[in-house]
C-alpha positions in Angstrom: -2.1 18.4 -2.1 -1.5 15.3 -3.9 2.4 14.2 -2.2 4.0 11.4 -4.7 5.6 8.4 -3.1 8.9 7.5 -3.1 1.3 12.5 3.8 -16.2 26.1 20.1 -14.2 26.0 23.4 -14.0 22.8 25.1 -17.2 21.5 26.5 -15.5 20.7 29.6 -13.3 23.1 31.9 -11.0 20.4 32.6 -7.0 20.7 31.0 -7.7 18.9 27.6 -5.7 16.2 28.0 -7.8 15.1 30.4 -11.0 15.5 28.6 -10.9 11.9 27.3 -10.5 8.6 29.8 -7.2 7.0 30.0 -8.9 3.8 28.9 -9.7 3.5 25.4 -13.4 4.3 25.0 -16.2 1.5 23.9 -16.4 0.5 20.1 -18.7 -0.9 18.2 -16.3 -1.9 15.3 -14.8 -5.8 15.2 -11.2 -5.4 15.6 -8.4 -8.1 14.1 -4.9 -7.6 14.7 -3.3 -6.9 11.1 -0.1 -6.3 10.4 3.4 -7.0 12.0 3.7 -3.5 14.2 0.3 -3.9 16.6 -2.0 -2.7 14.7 -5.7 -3.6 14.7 -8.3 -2.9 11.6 -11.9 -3.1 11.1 -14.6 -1.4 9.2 -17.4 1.0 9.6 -19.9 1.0 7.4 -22.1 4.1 6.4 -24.5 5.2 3.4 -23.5 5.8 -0.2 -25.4 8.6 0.0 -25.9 10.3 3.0 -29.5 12.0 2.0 -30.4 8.7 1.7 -29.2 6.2 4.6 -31.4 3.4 3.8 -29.6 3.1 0.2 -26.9 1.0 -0.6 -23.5 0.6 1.9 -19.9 0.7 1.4 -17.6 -0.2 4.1 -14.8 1.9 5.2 -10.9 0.7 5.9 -10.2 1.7 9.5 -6.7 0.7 11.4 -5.8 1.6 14.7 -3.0 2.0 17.0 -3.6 1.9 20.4 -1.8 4.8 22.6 1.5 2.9 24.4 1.3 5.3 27.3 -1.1 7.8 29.2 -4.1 7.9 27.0 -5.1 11.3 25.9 -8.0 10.4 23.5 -8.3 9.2 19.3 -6.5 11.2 17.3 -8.0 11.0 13.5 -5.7 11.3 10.7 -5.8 12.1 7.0 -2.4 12.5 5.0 -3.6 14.5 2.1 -4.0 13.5 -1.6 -7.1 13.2 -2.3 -6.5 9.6 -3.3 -4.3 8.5 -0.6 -5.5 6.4 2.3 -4.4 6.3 5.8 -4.9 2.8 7.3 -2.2 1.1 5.5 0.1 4.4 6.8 -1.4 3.6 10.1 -0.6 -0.1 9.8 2.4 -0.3 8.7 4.6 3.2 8.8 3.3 4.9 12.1 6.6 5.8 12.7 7.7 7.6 9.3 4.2 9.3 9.7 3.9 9.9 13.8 6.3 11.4 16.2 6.9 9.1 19.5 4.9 11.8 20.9 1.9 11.2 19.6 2.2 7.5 19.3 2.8 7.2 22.8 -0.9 9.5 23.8 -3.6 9.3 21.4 -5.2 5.9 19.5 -4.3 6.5 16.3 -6.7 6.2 13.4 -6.3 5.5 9.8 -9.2 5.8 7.6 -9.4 5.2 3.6 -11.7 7.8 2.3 -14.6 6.3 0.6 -13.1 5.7 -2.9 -9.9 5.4 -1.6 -7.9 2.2 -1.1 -9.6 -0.5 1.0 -13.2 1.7 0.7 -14.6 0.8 -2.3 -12.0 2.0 -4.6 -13.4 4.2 -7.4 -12.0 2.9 -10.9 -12.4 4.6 -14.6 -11.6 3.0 -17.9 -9.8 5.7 -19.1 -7.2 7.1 -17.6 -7.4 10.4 -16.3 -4.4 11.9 -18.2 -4.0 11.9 -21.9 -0.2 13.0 -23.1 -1.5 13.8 -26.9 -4.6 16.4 -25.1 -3.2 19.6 -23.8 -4.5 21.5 -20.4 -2.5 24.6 -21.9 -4.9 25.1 -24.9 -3.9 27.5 -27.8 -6.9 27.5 -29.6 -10.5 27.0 -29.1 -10.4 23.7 -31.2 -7.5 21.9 -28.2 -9.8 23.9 -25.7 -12.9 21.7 -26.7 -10.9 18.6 -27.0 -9.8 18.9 -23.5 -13.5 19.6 -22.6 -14.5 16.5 -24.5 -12.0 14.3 -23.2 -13.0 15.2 -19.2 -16.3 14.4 -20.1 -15.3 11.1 -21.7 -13.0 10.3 -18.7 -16.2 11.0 -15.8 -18.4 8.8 -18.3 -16.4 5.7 -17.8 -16.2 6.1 -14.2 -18.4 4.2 -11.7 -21.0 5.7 -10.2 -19.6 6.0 -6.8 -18.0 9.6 -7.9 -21.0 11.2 -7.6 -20.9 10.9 -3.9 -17.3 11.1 -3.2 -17.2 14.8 -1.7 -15.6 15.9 0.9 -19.1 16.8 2.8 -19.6 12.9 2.6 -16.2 12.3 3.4 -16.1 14.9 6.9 -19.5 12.6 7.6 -18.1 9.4 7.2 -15.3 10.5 9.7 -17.7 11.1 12.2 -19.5 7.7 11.5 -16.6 6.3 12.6 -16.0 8.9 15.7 -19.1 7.6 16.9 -18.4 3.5 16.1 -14.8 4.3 18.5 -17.3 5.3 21.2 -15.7 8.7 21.2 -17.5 11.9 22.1 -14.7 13.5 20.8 -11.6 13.2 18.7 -8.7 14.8 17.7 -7.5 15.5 13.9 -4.4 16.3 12.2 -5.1 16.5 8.4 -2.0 17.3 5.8 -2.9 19.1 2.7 -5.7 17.6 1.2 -6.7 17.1 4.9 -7.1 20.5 5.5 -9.9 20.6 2.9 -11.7 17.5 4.9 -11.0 19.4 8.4 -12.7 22.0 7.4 -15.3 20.5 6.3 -15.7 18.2 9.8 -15.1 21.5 11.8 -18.2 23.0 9.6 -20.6 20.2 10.4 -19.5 19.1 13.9 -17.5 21.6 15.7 -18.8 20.4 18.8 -16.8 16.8 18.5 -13.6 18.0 18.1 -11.5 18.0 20.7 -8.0 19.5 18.9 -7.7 19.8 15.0 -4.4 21.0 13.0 -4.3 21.6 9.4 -0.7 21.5 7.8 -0.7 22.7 4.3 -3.4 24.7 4.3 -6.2 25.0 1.5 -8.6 27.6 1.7 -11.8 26.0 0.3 -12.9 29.3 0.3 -10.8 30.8 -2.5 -12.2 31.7 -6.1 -10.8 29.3 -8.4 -8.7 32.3 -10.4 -7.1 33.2 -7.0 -6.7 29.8 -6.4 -4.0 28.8 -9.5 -2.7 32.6 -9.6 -1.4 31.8 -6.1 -0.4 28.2 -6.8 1.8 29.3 -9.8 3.4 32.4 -8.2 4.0 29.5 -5.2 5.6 26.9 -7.7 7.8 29.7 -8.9 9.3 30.8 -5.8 10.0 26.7 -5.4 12.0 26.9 -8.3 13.7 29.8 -7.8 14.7 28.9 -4.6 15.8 25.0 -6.0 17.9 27.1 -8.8 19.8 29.3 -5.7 20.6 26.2 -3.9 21.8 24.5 -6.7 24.1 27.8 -7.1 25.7 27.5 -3.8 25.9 24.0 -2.9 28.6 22.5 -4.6 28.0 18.6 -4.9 24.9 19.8 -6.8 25.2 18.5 -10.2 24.0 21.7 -11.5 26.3 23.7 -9.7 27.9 26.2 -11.8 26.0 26.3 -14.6 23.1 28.7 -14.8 20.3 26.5 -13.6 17.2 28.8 -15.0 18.4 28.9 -18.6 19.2 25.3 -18.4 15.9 24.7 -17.6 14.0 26.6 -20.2 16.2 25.4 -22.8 15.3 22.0 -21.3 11.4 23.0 -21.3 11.8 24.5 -24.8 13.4 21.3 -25.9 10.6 19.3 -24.9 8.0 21.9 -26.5 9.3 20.9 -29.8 9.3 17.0 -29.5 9.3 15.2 -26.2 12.4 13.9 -24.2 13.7 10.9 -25.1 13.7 8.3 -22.1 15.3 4.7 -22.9 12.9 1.8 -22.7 9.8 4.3 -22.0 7.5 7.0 -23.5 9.1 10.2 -24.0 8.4 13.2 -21.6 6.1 15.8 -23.3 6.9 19.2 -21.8 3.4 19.1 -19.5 4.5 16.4 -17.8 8.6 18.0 -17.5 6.6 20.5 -15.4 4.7 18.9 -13.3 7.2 16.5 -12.6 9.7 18.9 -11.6 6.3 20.6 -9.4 6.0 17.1 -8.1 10.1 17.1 -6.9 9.5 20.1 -5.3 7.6 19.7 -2.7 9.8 17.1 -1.5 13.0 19.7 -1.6 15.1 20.2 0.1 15.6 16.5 0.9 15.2 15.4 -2.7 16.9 18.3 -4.0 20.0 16.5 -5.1 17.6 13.8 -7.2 15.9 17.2 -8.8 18.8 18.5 -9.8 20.4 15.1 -11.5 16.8 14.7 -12.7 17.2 17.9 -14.4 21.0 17.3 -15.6 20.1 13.9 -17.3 17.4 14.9 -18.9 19.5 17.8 -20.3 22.1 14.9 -21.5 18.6 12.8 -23.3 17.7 10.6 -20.8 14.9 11.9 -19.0 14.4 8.4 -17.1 14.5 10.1 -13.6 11.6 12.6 -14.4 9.5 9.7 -16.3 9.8 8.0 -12.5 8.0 10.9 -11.1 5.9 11.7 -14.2 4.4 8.1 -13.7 3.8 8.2 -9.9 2.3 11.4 -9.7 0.3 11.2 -13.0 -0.5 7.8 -14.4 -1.3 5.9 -11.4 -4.8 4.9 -11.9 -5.9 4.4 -8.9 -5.1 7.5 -7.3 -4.9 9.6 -10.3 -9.1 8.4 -10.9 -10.0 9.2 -7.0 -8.1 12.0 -6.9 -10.3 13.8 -10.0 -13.1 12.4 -9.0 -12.8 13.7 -5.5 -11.7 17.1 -6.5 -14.0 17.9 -9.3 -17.0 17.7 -6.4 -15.1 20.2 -4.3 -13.9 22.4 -6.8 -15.8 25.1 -9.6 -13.5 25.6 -12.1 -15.2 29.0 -12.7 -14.4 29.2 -16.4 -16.6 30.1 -19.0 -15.2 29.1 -22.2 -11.7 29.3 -23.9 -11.6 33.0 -23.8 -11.8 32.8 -19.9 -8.9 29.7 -19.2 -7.0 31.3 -22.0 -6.7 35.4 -19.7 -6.0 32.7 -16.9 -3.0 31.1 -18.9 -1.7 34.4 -19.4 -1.8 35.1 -15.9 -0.1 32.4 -14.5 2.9 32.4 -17.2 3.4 35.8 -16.5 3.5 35.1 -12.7 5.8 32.0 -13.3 7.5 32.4 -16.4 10.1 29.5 -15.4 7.4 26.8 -14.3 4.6 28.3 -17.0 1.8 28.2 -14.5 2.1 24.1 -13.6 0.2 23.8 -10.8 -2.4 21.1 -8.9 -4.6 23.6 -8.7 -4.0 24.3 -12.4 -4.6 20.7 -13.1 -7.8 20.4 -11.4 -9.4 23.4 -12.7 -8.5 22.5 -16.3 -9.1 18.5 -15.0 -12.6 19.8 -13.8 -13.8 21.5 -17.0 -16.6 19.3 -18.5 -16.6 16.5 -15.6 -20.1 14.9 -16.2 -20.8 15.5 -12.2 -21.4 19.0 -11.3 -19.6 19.9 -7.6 -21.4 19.1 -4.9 -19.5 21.0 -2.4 -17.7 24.0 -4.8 -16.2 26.9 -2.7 -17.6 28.9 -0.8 -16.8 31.4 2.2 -15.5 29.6 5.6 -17.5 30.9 8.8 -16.9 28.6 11.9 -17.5 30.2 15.2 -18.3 27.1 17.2 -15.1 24.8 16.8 -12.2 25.1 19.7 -9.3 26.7 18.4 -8.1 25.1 15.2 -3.8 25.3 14.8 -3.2 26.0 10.8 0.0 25.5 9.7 2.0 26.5 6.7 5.7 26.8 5.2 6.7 30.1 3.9 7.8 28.2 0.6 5.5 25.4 -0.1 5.1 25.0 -3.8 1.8 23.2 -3.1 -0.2 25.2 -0.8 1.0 28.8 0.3 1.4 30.5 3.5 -0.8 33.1 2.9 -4.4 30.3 2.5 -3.6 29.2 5.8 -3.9 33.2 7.0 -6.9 33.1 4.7 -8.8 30.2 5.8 -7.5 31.3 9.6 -10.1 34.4 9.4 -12.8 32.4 8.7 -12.2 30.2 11.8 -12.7 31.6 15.2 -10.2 31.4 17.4 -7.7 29.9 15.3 -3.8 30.2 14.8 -1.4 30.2 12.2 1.9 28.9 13.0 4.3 29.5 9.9 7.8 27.5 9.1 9.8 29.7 7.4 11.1 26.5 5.0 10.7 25.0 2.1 8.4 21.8 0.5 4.9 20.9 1.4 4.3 21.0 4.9 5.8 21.4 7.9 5.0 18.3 10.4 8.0 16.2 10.5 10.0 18.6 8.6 10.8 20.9 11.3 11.7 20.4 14.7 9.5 23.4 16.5 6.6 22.7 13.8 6.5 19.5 14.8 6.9 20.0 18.5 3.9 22.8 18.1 1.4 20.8 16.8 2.5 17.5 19.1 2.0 20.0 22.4 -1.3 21.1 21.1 -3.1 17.8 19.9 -2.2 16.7 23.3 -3.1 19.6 25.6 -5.1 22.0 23.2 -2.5 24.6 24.2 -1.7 26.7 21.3 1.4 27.6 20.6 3.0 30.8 21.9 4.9 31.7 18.7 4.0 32.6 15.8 6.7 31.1 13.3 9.4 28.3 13.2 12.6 29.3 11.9 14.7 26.5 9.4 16.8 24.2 11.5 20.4 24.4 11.8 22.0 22.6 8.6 24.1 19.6 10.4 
């Protein structure tokens, strides 16, 4: 979901890439160049509230990058989060983001989800995490506190987070589809994308042209299933970082036994937080998550894990604090991402009794990582938000779209293979392609994911095979 920085059949009988004129289609938006790459933004402006479209406006952040060969249409983009925008990616990093495939044939465009950098950024006084207020809660007295401190956090918030779900979000997409000129567009949407895909594909099947979803979340999952198969996920991450720590020698765990290390580490931190020089010590929440947070960037970033791990184990947990910071006390994404999330997602909890048979759940299924999960954060993140959810799961039935590609890795800590094969039965006509790899998702990662998903945003062509094996190691 949230990556850290450091993400019907075809109206027409014709072969898809044909579907869409080689010459960019009309638009209605006022284009400036920007940037130093080629890149052109604008807005588009729709309703705050789309039940009401005479209300009050907000302006979206669009860039685009016009295709440098044979046109083959738009191609959309989202790279996940929620609380990550696109049209500075788009701007600025097309080619860390896009392969020279897809740069060369679509018109690629990066939009800022209302909320969401350049659109009317959402902004809370408080800040969304609280070191000294658990989301683990032993007793019904921390249970309430959490509760009360949600509630405090969505009361400080402006009011643009009760319309910042992913319904409105799919609908401002196509408010722009329809300001390119296009009839139909293409979309590749990464984790958090998926959830906004879906959504598009529920509302307007019949204007997309191709759509994958790397990193699949099924928005159709009950919220217990949801962070019982997030945890088991995380802790097949970990196991598999502590194995490759155990035969790779320039690891700087190598030969020490990486599990106990770490729940000595954890236990540590239980009992007063790690120290980290010139900064607030590391509770053992936020050891967790940011560990989470590292893997779904292994196995590039295994080697900074691993010396993350090893100096925090020698009292200086600096390394961790890094990630602990990006992926938790940003407030700008941290506040959009909550916002956001808490109008997709129904916690489904009742009271203490209920989050505390959950707790036991997911330490029993992850008895290294003790349950630390986004999906853990969320629910407990959602429970007493001040804005009920607008758009909380429900069952996926799309019949009308063209076939969707759904991607997954077999070891994504983030978002696991098996809610891709989930969400897949709910979509007609789809396919699941699955990289037998590590970290969260697949596009750019692997050479025959990425090759996949390129081929069929181009010619709608699904692929052939069902899974990508790991690369050779060079």
């Amino acid at each position: 979901m949230k990556r850290p920085s450091v993400l019907a059949a075809f109206a027409l009988t014709i072969p898809p890439m044909m579907a869409v004129p080689g010459s960019a289609a009309a638009s209605t938006i006022a284009w400036r160049a920007c940037g130093t790459t080629g890149a052109e933004c604008g807005t588009v402006t729709v309703p705050v509230d789309w039940s009401h479209p005479g209300g009050r406006k907000l302006a979206l952040a669009v860039t685009r990058r016009k295709a440098t060969k044979a046109r083959a249409g738009t191609l959309l983009y989202n790279p996940g989060g929620p609380g990550t925008g696109a049209a500075d990616l788009v701007r600025d990093w097309a080619p860390q983001f896009f392969s020279p495939r897809l740069r060369e044939r679509f018109d690629i465009v990066g939009i800022d989800p209302r909320g969401v950098g350049g659109s009317e950024q959402i902004s809370c006084e408080m800040p969304v995490h609280d070191p000294e207020v658990t989301q683990f809660p032993r007793s019904e007295r921390e249970y309430e506190r959490m509760v009360a401190r949600n509630r405090a956090v969505g009361e400080s918030c402006d009011p643009l987070i009760r319309h910042v779900d992913t319904v409105s979000v799919a609908r401002d997409f196509d408010a722009v589809r329809a300001a390119l000129g296009e009839r139909k567009v293409s979309y590749l949407g990464r984790s958090y994308g998926s959830m906004l895909g879906t959504q598009y594909a529920r509302l307007f099947p019949d204007r997309i042209r191709t759509m994958a979803l790397d990193g699949v979340v099924d928005h159709g999952m009950p919220s217990r299933r949801m962070v019982g198969q997030a945890a088991s996920a995380v802790e097949d991450s970990f196991d598999r970082f502590a194995a490759w720590c155990a035969r790779t020698a320039d690891c700087e765990l190598h030969g020490r036994p990486v599990a106990k290390v770490w729940d000595a580490l954890v236990h540590r931190a239980e009992h007063r937080p790690l120290p980290v020089p010139g900064g607030r010590p590391l509770t053992a929440e936020e050891l967790r998550y940011s560990v989470y947070a590292m893997l779904t960037l292994f196995p590039e970033f295994g080697q900074g894990l691993a010396r993350g791990i090893a100096e925090a184990d020698g009292n200086d947990a600096s390394l961790l604090a890094q990630m602990r910071d990006q992926a938790l006390y940003d407030p700008a994404s941290t506040a959009a991402y909550r916002a956001i999330l808490c109008q997709d997602i129904d916690p489904q909890v009742s009271g203490f009794g209920e989050l505390r048979r959950r707790e036991q759940m997911v330490r029993q299924r992850a008895p290294h990582m003790g349950g630390t999960s986004e999906f853990w954060d969320m629910t407990t993140g959602c429970i007493g938000w001040p804005v009920r959810p607008a758009d909380p799961q429900r069952p996926v039935h799309i019949r009308d779209a063209p076939p969707v590609l759904l991607v997954g890795n077999t070891h994504d800590p983030a978002t696991p293979l098996g809610w891709a094969k989930s969400l897949s039965r709910g979509i007609r006509g789809s396919k699941v392609l699955a990289y037998d790899g590590d970290g969260h998702t697949a596009y750019l990662r692997n050479r025959c994911a990425t090759t996949s998903i390129d081929r069929y945003l181009v010619t709608g062509a699904l692929p052939n095979i069902n899974s990508c094996p790991a690369d050779p190691r060079t």
